[in-house]
N, C-alpha and C positions, 0 to 999 in steps of 0.2 A: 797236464794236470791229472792225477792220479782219481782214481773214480771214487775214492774215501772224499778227499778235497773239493772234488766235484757238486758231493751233495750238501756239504758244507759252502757252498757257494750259494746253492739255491736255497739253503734254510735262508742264509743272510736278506738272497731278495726278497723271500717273504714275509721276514720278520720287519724289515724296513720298507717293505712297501705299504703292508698297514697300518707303518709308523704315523702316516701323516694322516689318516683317521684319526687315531688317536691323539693326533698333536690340534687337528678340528674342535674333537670334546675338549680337549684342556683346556684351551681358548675361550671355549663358553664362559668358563667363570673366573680365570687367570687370567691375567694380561702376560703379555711375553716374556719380558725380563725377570715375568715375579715366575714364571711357571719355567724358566731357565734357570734360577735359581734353584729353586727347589729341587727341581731336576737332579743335579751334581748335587747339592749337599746329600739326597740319599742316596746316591753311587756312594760319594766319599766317606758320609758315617757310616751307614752298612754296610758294603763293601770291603771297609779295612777292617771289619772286625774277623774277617773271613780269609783274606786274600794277601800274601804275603807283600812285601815293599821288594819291586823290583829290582834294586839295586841300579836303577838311572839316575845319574848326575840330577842337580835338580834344574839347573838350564834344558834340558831335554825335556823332562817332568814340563816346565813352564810352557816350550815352543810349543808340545802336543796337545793340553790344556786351553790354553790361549787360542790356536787357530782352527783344530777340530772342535776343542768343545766349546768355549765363548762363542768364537768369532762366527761361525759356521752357525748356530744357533740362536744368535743375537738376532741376526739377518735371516734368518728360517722364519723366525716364531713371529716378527716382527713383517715381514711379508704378508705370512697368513693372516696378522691380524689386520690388516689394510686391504684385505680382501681376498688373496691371492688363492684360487680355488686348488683344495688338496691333492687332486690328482694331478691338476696341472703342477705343480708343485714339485711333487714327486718326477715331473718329467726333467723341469726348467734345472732341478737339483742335478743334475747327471750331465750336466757340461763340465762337472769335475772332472770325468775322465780327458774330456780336451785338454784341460789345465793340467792334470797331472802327467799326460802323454809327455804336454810342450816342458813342463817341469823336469820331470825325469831326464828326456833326453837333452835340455842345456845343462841341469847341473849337475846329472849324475850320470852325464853320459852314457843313458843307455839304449841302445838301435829297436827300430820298431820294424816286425817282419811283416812282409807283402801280404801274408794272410789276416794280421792285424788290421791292417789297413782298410781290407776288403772288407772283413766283417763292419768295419767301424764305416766304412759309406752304405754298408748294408740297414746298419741299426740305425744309422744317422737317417737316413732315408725315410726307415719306420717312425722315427723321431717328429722328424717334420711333418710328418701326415699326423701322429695324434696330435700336435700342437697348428696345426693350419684351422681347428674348428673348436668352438666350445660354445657347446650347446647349453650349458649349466652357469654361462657365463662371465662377463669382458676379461681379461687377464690384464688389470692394472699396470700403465707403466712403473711404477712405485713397485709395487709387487714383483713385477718380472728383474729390476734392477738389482732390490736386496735377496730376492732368490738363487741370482747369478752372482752375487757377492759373497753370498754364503758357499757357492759351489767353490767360486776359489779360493776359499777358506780352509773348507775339504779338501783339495788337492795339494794346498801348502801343509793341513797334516800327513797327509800320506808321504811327503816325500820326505819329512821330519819321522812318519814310523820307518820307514824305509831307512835312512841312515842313522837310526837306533839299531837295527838289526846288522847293518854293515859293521858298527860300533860294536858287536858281541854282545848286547845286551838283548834280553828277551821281551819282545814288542808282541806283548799276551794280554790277559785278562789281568795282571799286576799294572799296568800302563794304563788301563784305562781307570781303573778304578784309585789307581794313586795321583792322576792328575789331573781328577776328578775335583782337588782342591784349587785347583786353580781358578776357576768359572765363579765359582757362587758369588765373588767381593764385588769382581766387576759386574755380576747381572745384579747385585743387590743395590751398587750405587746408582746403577741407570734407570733401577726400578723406582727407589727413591725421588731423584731428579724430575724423571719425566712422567711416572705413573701416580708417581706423589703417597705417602703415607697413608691418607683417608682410603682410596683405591686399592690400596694394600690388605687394609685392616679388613676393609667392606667384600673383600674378594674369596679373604680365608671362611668369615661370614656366611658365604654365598657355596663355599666348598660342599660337594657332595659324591654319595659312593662312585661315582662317573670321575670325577676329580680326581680321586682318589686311586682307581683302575686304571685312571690317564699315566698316573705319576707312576704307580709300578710298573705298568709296560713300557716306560719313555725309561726310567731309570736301569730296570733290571734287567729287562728283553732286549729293549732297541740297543741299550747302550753298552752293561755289562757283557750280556751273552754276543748279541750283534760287534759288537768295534771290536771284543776279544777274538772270535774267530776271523774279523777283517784284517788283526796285527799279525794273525798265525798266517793268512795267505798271504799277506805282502812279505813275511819276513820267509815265505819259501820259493815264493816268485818274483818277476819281475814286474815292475808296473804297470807297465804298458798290457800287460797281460791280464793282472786282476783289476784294474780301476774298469774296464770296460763292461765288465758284467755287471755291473748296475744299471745296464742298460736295460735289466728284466726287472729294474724297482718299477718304472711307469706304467708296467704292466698289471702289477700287481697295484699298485697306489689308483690309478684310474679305475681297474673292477673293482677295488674295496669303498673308493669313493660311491661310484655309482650303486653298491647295495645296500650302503648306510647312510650317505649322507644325499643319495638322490642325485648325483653330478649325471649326467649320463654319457654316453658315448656314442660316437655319431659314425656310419659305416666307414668314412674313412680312417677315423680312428684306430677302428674297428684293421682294419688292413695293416696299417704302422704297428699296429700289435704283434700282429704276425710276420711283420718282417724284422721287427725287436726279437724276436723271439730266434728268427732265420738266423740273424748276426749274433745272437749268443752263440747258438750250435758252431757257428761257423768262428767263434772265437774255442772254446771250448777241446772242439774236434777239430777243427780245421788243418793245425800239426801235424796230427792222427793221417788223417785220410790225403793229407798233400805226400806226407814219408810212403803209404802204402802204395800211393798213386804212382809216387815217383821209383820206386822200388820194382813194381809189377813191368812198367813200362822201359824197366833198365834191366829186367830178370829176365 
């Protein structure tokens, strides 16, 4: 990965690891499906006033829509509201890379290298240490279920951005923000249904400048700028290669939790951070330093 792509990697963890702070505030006075809504509708009306129509079939348009953006945040938003503590969150979300490793390689046949591997029992490792304690408290099984439902949600869009881009078609900021229409029908009927009209009305009522700040950073930052440069690195890499580095969202989701929302983090946690952090490096560079390694020791 070219060191331009590099740092567009790390903007992504950061903008999505504070994501779920900010998906905290929204929660105060939206319920899920009403603050999912909202959500995509201002991708979709702002958005296209700006951002050309990608020229994707609308069955592609549909698949990326439907399972990144509904499916993926139906089960996000609806977790958190069940309790599902936001850094934990941030963590439990990043078993998409599992899903999308196992995805990619049954249906798009592509091979995962011995350094992939390595980094991924390294982060995994870090993994299971910041998830063995929560000091800020329980991780609901309800919560832990639809956060791991939403993960495979994520990795069924990545393999759908992914075969957009095999497709010639450009899986950029035009994909996210034109499929962006798909979402709002089905969170507005579930919002309907289960959150009920009165809960609706009395929500937007309850709306404030925090509300407000939720909705431009979930729309414009996490989603427009964030999923745009996530479609430019899968459509130059391979899967197995960029889905892994969200392994530094928990890092940043767990310290953003603990300065705003008081979650804190417990010394072992504390440690799985830093071996998250080892398994980036070692996803990132590992390439790098196994060709030089191997080169020196053959030169």
């Amino acid at each position: 990965m070219s060191f331009r792509d590099t740092i567009l990697a790390f903007i992504i963890i950061l903008i999505w690891g504070f994501n779920f702070v900010v998906i905290a505030w929204g929660l105060e006075s939206l319920p899920p499906f009403l603050l999912g809504a909202c959500r995509f509708v201002l991708i979709a009306v702002f958005g296209s006033f700006f951002v050309r129509h990608p020229g994707i079939p609308f069955r592609w348009l549909f698949l990326y829509g439907i399972s990144l953006g509904f499916s993926q945040f139906a089960f996000l938003f609806a977790a958190m509201s069940f309790g599902m503590p936001a850094g934990l969150a941030s963590l439990v979300l990043q078993a998409q890379m599992l899903f999308t490793i196992f995805f990619a390689s049954f249906l798009l046949k592509e091979t995962i290298k011995p350094v992939q591997f390595i980094a991924i029992i390294i982060a995994g490792c870090g993994l299971s240490l910041i998830g063995s304690t929560n000091s800020s408290g329980a991780m609901t099984a309800i919560g832990f279920g639809l956060t791991l439902a939403g993960a495979s949600c994520w990795a069924i869009g990545n393999i759908v951005n992914k075969v957009i881009s095999q497709k010639g078609y450009k899986a950029d900021v035009g994909l996210v923000v034109w499929s962006a229409w798909i979402p709002p029908l089905p969170f507005i009927i579930l919002s309907y249904i289960f959150e009920g009209p009165e809960v609706i009305v009395r929500s937007f009522h309850m709306s404030n400048w925090l509300t407000i700040g939720s909705l431009f950073y979930l729309a414009f930052i996490a989603s427009i700028l964030g999923y745009g440069l996530w479609g430019y690195l899968f459509s130059r890499y391979p899967a197995s290669k960029v889905a892994p580095l969200t392994l530094g969202v928990p890092v940043v989701g767990l310290t953003s939790a603990a300065l705003f929302l008081d979650e804190t983090i417990s010394l072992l946690q504390s440690y799985g951070i830093l071996l998250v952090l080892l398994g980036l490096g070692v996803i990132i560079w590992g390439d790098k330093l196994f060709k030089k390694f191997h080169h020196d020791t053959n030169g």
